[in-house]
MMTF fields as JSON, N, C-alpha, C and O atoms, coordinates in Angstrom:
{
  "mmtfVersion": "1.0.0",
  "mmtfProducer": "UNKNOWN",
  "numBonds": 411,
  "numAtoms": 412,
  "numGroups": 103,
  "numChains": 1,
  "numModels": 1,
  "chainsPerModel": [1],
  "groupsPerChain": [103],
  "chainIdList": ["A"],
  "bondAtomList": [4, 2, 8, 6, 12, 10, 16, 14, 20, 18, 24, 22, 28, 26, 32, 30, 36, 34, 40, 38, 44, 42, 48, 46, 52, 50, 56, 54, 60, 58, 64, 62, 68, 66, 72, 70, 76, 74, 80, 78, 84, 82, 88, 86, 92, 90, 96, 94, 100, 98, 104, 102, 108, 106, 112, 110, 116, 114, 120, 118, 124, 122, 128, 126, 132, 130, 136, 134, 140, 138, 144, 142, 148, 146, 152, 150, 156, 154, 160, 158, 164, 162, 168, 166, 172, 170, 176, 174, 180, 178, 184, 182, 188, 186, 192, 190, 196, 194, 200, 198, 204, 202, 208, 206, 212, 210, 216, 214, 220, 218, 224, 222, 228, 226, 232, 230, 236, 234, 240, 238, 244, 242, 248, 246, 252, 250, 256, 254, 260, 258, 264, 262, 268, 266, 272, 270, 276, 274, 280, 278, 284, 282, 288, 286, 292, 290, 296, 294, 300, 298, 304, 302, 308, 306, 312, 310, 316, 314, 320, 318, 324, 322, 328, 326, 332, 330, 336, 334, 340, 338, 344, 342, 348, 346, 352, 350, 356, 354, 360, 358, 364, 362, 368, 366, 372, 370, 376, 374, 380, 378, 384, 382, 388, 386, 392, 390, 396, 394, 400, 398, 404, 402, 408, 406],
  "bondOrderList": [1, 1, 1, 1, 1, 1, 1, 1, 1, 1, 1, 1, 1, 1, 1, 1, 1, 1, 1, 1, 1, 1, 1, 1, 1, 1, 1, 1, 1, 1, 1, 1, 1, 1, 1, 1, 1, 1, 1, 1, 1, 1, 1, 1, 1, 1, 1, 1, 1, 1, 1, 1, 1, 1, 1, 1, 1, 1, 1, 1, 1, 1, 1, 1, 1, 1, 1, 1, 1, 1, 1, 1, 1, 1, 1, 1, 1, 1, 1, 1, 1, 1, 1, 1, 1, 1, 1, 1, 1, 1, 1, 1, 1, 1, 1, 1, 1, 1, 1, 1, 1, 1],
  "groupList": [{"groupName": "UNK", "atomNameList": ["N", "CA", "C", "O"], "elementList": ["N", "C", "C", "O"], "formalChargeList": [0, 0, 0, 0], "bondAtomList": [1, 0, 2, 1, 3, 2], "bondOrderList": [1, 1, 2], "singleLetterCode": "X", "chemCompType": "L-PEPTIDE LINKING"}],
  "groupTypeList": [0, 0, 0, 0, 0, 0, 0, 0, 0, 0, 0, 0, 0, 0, 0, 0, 0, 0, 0, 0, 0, 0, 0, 0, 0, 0, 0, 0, 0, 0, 0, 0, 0, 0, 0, 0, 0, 0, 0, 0, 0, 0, 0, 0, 0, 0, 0, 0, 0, 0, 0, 0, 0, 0, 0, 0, 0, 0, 0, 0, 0, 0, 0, 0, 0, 0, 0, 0, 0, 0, 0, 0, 0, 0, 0, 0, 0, 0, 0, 0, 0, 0, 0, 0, 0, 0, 0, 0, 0, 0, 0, 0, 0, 0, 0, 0, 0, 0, 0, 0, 0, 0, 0],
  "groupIdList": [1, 2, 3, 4, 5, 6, 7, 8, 9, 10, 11, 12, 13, 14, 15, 16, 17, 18, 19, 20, 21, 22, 23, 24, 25, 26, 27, 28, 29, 30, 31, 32, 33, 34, 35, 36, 37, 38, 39, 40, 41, 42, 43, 44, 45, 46, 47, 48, 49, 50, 51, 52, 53, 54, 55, 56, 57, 58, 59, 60, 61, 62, 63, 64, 65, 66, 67, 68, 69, 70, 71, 72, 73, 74, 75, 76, 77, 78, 79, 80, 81, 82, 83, 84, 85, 86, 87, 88, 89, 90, 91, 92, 93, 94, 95, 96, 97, 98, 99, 100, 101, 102, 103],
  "secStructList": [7, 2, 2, 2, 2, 2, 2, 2, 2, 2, 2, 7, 1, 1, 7, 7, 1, 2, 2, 2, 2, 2, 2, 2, 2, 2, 2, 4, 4, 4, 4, 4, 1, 2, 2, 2, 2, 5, 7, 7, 6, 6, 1, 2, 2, 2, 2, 2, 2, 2, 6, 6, 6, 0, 0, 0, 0, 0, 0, 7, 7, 7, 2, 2, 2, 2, 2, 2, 2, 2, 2, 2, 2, 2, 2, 2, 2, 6, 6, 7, 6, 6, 7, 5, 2, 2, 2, 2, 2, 2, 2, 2, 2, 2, 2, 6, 6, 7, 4, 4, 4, 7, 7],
  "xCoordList": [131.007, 130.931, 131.788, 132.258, 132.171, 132.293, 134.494, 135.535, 134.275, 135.957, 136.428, 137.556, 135.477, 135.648, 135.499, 136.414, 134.512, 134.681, 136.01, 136.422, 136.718, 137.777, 138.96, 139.959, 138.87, 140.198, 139.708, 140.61, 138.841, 138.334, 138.859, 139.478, 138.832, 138.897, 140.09, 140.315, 140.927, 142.96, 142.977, 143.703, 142.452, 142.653, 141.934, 142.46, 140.554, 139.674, 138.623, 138.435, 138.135, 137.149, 135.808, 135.543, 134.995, 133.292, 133.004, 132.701, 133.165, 132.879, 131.582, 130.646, 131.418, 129.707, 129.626, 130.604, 128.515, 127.906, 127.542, 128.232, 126.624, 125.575, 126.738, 126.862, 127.067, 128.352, 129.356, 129.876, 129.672, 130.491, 129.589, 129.764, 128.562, 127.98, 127.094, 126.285, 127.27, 126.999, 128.06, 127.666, 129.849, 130.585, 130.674, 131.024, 130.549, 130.597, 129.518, 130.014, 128.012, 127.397, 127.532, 127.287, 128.144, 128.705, 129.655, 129.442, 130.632, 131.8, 131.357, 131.726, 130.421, 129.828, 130.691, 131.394, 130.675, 131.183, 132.973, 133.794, 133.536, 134.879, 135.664, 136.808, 134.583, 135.013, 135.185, 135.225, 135.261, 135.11, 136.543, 137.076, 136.997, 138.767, 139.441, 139.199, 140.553, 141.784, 142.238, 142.22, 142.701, 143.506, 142.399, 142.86, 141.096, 140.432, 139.966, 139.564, 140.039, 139.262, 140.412, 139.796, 141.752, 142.729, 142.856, 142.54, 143.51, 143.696, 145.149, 145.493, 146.045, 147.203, 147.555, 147.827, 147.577, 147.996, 148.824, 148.883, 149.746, 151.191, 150.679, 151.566, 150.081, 150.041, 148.641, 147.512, 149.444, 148.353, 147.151, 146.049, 147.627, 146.189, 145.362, 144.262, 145.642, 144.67, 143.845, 142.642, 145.154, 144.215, 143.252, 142.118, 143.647, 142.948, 141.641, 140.765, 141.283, 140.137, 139.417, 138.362, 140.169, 139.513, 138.964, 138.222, 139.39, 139.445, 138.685, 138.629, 138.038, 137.667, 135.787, 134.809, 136.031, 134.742, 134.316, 133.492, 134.494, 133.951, 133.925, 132.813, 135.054, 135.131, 133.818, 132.846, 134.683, 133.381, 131.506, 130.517, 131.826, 130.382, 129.359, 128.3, 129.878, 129.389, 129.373, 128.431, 130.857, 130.953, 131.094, 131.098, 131.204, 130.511, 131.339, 131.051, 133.221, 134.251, 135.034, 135.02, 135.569, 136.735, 137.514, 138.007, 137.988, 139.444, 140.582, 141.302, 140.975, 141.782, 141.148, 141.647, 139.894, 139.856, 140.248, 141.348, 139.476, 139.751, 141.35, 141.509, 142.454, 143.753, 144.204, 144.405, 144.261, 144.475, 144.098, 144.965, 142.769, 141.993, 143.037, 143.587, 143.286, 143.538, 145.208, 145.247, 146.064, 146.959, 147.016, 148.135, 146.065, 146.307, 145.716, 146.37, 144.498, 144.411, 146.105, 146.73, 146.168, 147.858, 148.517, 148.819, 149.258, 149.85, 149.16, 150.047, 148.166, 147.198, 147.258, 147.063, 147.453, 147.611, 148.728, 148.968, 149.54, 151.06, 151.547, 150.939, 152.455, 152.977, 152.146, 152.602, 150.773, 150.233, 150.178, 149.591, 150.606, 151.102, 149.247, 149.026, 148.585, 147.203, 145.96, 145.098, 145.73, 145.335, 143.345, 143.062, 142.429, 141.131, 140.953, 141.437, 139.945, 139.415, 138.035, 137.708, 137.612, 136.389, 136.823, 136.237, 138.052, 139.159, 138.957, 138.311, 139.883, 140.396, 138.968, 138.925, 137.63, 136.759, 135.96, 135.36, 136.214, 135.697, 136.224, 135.581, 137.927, 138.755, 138.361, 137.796, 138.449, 138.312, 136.778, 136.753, 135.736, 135.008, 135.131, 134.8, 135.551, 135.737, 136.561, 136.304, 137.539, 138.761, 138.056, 138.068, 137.325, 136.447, 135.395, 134.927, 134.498, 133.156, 132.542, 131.481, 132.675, 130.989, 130.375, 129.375, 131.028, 130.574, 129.361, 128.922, 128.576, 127.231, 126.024, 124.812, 126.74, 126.33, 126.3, 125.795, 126.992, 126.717, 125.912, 125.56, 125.583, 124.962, 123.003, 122.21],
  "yCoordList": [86.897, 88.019, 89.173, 89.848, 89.644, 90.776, 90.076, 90.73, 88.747, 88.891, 89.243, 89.644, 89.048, 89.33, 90.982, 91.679, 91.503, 92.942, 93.515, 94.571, 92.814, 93.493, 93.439, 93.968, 92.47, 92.076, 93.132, 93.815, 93.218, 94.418, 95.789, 96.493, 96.362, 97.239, 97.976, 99.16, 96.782, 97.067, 97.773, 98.767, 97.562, 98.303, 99.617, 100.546, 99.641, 100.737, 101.356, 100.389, 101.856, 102.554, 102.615, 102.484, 102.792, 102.685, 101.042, 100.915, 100.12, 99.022, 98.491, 98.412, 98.206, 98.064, 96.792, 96.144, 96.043, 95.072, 94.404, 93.479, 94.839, 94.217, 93.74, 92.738, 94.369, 93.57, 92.705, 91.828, 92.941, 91.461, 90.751, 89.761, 90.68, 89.53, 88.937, 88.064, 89.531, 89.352, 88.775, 88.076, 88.962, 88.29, 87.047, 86.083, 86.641, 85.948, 84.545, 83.433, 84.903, 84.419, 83.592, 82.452, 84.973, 84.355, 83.119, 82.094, 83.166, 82.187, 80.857, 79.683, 81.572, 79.772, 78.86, 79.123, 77.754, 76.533, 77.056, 76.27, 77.825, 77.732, 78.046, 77.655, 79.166, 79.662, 78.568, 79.107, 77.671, 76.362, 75.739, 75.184, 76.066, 75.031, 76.113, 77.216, 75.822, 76.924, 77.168, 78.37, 76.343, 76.737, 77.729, 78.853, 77.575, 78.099, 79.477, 80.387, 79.556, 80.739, 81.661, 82.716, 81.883, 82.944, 82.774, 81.896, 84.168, 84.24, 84.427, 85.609, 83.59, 84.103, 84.811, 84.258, 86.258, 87.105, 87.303, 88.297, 86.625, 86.459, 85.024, 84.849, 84.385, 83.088, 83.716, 84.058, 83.671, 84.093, 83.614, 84.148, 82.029, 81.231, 81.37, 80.861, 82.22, 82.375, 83.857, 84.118, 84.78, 85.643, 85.62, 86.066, 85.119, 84.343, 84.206, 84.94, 83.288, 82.612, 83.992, 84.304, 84.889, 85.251, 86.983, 87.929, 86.808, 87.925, 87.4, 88.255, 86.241, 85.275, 84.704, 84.281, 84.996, 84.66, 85.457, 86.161, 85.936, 87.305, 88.191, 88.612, 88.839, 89.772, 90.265, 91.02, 89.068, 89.125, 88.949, 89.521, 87.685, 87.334, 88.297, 88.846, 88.298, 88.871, 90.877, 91.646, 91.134, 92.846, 93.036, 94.22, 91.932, 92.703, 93.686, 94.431, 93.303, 93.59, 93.01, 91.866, 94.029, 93.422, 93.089, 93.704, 91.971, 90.897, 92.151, 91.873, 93.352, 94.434, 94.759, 94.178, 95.796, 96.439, 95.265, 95.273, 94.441, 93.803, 93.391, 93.295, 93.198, 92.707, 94.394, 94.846, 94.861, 96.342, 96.678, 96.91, 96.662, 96.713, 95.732, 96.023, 94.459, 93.1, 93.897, 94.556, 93.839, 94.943, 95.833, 96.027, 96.613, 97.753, 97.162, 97.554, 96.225, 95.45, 94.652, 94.791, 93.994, 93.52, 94.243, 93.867, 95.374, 96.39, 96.736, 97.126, 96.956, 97.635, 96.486, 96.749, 95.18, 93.771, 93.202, 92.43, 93.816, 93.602, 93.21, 93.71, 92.468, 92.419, 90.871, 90.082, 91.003, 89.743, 88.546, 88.372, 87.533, 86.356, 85.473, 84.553, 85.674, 85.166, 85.502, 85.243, 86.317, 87.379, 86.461, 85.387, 87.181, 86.859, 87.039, 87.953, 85.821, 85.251, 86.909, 87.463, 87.121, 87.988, 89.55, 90.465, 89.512, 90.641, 91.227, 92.101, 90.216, 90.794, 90.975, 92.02, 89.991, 90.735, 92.135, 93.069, 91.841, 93.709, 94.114, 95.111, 94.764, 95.607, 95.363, 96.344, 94.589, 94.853, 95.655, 96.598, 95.074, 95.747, 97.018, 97.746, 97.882, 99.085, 99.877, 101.031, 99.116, 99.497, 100.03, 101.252, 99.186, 99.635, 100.131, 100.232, 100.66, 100.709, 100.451, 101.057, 99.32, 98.415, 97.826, 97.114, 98.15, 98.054, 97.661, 96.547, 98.962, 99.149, 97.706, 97.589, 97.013, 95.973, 94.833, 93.731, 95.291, 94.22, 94.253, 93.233, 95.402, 95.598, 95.63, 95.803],
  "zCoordList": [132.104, 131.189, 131.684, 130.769, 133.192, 133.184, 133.265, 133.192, 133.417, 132.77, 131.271, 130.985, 130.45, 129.344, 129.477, 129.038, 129.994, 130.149, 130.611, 130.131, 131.573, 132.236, 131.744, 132.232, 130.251, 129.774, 128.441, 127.955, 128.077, 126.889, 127.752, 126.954, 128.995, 129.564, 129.779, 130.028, 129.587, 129.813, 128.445, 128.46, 127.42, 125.895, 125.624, 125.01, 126.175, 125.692, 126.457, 127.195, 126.693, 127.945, 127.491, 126.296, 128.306, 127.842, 127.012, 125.826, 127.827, 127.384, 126.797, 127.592, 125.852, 126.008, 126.238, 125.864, 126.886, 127.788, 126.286, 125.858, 125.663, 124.877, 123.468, 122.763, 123.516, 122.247, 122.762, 122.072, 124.058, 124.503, 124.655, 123.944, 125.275, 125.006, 124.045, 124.356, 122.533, 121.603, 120.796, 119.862, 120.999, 120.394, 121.543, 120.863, 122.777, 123.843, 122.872, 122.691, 122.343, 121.826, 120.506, 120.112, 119.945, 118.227, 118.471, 117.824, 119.322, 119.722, 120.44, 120.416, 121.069, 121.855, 122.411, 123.386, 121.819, 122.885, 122.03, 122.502, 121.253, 120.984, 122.121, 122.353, 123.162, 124.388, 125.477, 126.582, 125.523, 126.326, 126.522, 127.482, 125.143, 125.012, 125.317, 124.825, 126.351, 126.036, 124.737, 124.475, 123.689, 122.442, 121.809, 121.609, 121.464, 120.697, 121.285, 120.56, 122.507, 123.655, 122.968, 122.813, 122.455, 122.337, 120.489, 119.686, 120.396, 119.15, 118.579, 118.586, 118.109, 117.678, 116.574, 115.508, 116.773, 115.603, 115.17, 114.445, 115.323, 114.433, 113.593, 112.758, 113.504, 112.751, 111.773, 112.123, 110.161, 108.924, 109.034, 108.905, 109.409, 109.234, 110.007, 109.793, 111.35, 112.028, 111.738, 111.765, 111.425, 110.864, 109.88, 110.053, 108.848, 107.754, 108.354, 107.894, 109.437, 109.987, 110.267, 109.714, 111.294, 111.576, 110.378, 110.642, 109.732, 108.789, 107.648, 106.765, 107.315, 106.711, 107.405, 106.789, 109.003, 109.289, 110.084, 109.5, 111.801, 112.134, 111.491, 111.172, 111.033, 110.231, 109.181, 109.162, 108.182, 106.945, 107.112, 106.656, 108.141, 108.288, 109.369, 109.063, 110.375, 111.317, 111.46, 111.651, 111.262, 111.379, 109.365, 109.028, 108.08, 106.91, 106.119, 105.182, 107.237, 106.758, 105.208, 104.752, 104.741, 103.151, 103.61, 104.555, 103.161, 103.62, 103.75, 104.709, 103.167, 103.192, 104.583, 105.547, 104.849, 106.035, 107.055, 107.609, 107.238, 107.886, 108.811, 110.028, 107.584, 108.121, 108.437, 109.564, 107.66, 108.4, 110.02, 110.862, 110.273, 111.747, 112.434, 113.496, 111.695, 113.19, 113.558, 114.597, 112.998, 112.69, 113.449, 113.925, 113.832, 114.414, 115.946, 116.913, 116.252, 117.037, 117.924, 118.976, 116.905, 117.492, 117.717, 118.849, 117.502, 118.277, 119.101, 119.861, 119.681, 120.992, 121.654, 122.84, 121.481, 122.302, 122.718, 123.646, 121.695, 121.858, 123.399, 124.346, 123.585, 124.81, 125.74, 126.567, 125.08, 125.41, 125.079, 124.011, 125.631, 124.823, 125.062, 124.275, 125.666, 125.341, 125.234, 126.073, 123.816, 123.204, 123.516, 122.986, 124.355, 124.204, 123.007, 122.34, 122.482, 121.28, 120.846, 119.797, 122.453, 122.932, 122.731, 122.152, 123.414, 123.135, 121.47, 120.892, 121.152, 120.003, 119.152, 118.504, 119.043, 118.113, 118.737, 118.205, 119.848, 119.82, 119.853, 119.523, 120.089, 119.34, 117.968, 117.484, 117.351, 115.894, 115.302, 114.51, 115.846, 115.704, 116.132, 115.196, 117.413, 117.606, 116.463, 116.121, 115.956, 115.197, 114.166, 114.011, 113.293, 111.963, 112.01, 110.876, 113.071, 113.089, 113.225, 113.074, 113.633, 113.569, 114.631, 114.556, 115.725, 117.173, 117.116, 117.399, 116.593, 116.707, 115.903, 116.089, 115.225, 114.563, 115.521, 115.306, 116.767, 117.796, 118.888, 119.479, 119.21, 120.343, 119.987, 120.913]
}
């Protein structure tokens, strides 16, 4: 858990515990495979996925807010070629608000 904290930490400060390991939870065994543990945000279809199922299901996001947030997520990630799966949904959640829906 606290690598997932430390790779959330290079982006944003005041990490919260209880929402990484609440998206750590939501993700489960996807966290297990390398391909699935990262998220590629240059590929639609993955945004799609993920703008399509965390997003919507879990943080309750519109397919609009949503690609907007991942967006502004990918520029704040930029430069990283193996973007955490853990990463990127709590930036996104931080991005829109809804942090608090995780903890």
């Amino acid at each position: 858990m606290s690598d997932y904290a430390a790779d959330i930490a290079k982006y944003t400060s005041n990490v919260n515990q209880a929402a990484v390991a609440a998206i750590v939870k939501y993700c489960g065994i996807a966290l297990r495979n390398p391909d699935s543990a990262v998220v590629a945000l240059s590929d639609g279809k993955e945004i799609a996925t993920v703008r399509d199922g965390f997003a919507a299901k879990k943080l309750g996001l519109a397919a609009d807010a949503a690609e907007t947030a991942l967006k502004s997520v990918a520029e704040k990630m930029k430069g990283n070629n193996r973007k955490s799966r853990v990463t990127v949904y709590y930036l996104l959640a931080e991005a829109t608000g809804t942090l608090a829906k995780l903890a």
